[in-house]
TORGUTI-430639 format. One line per 4 residues: number of its first residue (from 1); for each residue x, y, z of N, C-alpha, C, CB. Coordinates in steps of 0.2 Angstrom, whole numbers. Glycine has a CB too. Layout:
N
NUM = X,Y,Z,X,Y,Z,X,Y,Z,X,Y,Z; ...
! end
This chain:
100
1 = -687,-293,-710,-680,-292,-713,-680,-285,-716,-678,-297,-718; -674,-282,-714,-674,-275,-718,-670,-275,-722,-672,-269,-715; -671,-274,-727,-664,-274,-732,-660,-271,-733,-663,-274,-736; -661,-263,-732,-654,-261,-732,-647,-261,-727,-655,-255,-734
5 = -650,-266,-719,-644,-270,-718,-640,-273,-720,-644,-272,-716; -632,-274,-719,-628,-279,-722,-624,-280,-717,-625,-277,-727; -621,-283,-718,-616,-288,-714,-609,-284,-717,-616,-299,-716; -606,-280,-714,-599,-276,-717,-594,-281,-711,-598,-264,-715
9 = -587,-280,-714,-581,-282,-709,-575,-276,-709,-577,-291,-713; -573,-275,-703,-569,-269,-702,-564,-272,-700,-573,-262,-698; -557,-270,-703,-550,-273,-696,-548,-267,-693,-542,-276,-700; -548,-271,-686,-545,-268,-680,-536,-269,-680,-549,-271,-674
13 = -534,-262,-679,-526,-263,-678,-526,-268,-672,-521,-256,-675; -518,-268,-669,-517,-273,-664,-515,-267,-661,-511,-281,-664; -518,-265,-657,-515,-259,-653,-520,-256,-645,-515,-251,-659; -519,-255,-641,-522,-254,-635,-528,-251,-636,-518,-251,-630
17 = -529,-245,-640,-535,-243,-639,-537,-239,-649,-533,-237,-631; -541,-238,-653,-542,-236,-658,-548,-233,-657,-541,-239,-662; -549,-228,-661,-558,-227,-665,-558,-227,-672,-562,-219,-662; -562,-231,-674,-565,-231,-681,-572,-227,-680,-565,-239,-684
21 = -575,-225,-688,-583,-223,-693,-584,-229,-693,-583,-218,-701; -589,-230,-692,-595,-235,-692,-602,-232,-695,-596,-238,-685; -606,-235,-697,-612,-232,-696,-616,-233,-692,-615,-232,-701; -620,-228,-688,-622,-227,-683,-628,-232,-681,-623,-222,-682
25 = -629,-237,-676,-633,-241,-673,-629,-250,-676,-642,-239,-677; -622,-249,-675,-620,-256,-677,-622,-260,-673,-614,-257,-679; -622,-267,-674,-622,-274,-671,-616,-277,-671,-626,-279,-674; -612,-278,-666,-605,-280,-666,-609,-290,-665,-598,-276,-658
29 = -605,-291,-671,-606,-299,-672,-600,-304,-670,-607,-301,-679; -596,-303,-672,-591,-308,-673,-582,-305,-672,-592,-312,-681; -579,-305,-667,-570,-302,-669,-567,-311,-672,-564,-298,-658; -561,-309,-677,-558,-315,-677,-550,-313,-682,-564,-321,-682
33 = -549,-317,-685,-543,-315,-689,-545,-321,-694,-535,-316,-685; -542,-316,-699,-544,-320,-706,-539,-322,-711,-548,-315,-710; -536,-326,-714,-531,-329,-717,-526,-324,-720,-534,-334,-724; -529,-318,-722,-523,-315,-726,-521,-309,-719,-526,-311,-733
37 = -524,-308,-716,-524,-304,-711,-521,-306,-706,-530,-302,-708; -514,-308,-703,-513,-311,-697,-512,-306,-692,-508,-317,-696; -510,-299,-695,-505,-294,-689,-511,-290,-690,-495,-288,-690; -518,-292,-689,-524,-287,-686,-530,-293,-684,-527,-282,-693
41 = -537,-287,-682,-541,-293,-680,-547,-289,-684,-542,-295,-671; -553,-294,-686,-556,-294,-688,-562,-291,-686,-555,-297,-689; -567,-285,-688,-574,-287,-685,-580,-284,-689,-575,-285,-677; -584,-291,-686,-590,-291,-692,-597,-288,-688,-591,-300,-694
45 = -600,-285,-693,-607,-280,-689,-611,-280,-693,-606,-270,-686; -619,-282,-690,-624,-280,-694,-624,-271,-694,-630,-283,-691; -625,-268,-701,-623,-261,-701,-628,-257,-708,-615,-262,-703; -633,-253,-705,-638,-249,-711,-632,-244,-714,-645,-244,-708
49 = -627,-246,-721,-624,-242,-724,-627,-236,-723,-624,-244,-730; -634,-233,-726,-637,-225,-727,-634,-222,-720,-649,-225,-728; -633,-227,-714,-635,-222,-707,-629,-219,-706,-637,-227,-698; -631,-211,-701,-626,-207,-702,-619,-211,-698,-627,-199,-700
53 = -613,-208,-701,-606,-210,-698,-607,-209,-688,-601,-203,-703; -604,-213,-684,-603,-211,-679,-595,-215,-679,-609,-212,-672; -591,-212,-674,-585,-214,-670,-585,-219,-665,-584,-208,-667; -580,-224,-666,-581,-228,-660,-579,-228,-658,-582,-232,-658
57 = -577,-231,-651,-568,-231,-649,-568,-239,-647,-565,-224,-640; -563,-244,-651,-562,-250,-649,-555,-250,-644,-562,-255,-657; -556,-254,-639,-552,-255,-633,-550,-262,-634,-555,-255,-625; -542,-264,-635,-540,-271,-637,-533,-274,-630,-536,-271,-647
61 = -536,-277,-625,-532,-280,-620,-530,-286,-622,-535,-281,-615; -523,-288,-620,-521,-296,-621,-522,-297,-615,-514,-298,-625; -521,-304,-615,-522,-310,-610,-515,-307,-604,-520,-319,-615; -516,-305,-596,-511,-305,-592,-510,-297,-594,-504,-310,-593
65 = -511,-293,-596,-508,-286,-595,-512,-282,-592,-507,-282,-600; -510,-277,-588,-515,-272,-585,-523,-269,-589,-511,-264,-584; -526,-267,-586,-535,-267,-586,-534,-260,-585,-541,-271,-580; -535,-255,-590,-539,-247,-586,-543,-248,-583,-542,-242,-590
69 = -545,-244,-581,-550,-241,-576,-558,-240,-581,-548,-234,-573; -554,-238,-586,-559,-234,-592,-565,-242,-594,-552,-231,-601; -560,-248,-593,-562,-253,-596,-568,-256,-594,-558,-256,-596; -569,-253,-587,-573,-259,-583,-582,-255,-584,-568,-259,-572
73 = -582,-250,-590,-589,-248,-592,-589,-251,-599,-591,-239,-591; -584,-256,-603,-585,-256,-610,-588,-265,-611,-577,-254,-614; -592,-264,-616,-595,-270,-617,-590,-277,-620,-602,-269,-621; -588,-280,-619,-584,-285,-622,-587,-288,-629,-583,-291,-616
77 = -584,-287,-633,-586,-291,-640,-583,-297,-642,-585,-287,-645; -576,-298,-640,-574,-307,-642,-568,-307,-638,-573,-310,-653; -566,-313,-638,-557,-314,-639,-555,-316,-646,-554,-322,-633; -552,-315,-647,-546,-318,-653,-540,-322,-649,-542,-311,-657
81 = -540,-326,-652,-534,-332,-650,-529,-332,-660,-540,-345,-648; -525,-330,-658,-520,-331,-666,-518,-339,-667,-511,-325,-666; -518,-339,-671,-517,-346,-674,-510,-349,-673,-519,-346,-682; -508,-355,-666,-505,-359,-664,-507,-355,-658,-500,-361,-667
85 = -513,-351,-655,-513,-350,-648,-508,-344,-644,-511,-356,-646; -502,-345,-648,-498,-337,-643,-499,-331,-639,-496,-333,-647; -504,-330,-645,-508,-323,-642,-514,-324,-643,-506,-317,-644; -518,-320,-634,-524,-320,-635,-526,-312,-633,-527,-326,-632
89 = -531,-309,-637,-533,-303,-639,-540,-300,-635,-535,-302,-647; -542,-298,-632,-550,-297,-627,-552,-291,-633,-549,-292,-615; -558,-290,-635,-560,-286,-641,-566,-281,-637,-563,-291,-649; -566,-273,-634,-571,-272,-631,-574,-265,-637,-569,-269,-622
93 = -579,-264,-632,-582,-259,-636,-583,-254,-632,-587,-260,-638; -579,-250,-633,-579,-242,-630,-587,-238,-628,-575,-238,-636; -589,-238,-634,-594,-233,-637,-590,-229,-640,-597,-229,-632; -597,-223,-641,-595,-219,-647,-591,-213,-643,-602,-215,-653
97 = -588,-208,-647,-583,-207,-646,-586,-200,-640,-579,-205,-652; -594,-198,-642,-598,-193,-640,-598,-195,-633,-605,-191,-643; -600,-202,-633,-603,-204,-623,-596,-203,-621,-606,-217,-619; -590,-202,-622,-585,-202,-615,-584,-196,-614,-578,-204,-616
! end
């Protein structure tokens, strides 16, 4: 076990494409929406606070809308389903902002 890993939660806008600071070497665990949060999504990473800052870029498709091109190299991290089902969210992972 290492300790100075932690489990951090970062919200993601509802928007097609973003990059957040992370610290570098995250573990994307879990996307979701959390009680107080409904107009965003959630995500949770195993994360060494000390490691330096990198850029990510998070890609967020809903259910039936066009697919960049860009998309078809990004790793998929969850769906989100909002609560009564309406809308559903595809949560990818770009990479950092340096690989594009």
């Amino acid at each position: 076990m290492n300790p100075s890993r932690k489990i951090y939660k970062y919200i993601l806008e509802v928007t097609d494409e973003q990059i957040k600071e992370l610290p570098a070497g995250a573990e994307f665990l879990h996307v979701g929406i959390q009680g107080s949060y409904p107009s965003s999504i959630q995500l949770w990473a195993i994360v060494d606070p000390s490691a330096d800052p990198e850029q990510r870029r998070f890609i967020i498709h809903g259910t039936g809308h066009p697919v960049a091109r860009s998309l078809h190299a990004s790793a998929h991290i969850g769906t989100v389903i909002t609560p009564g089902g309406h809308l559903v969210w595809h949560v990818f992972d770009g990479g950092t902002v340096e690989e594009l």
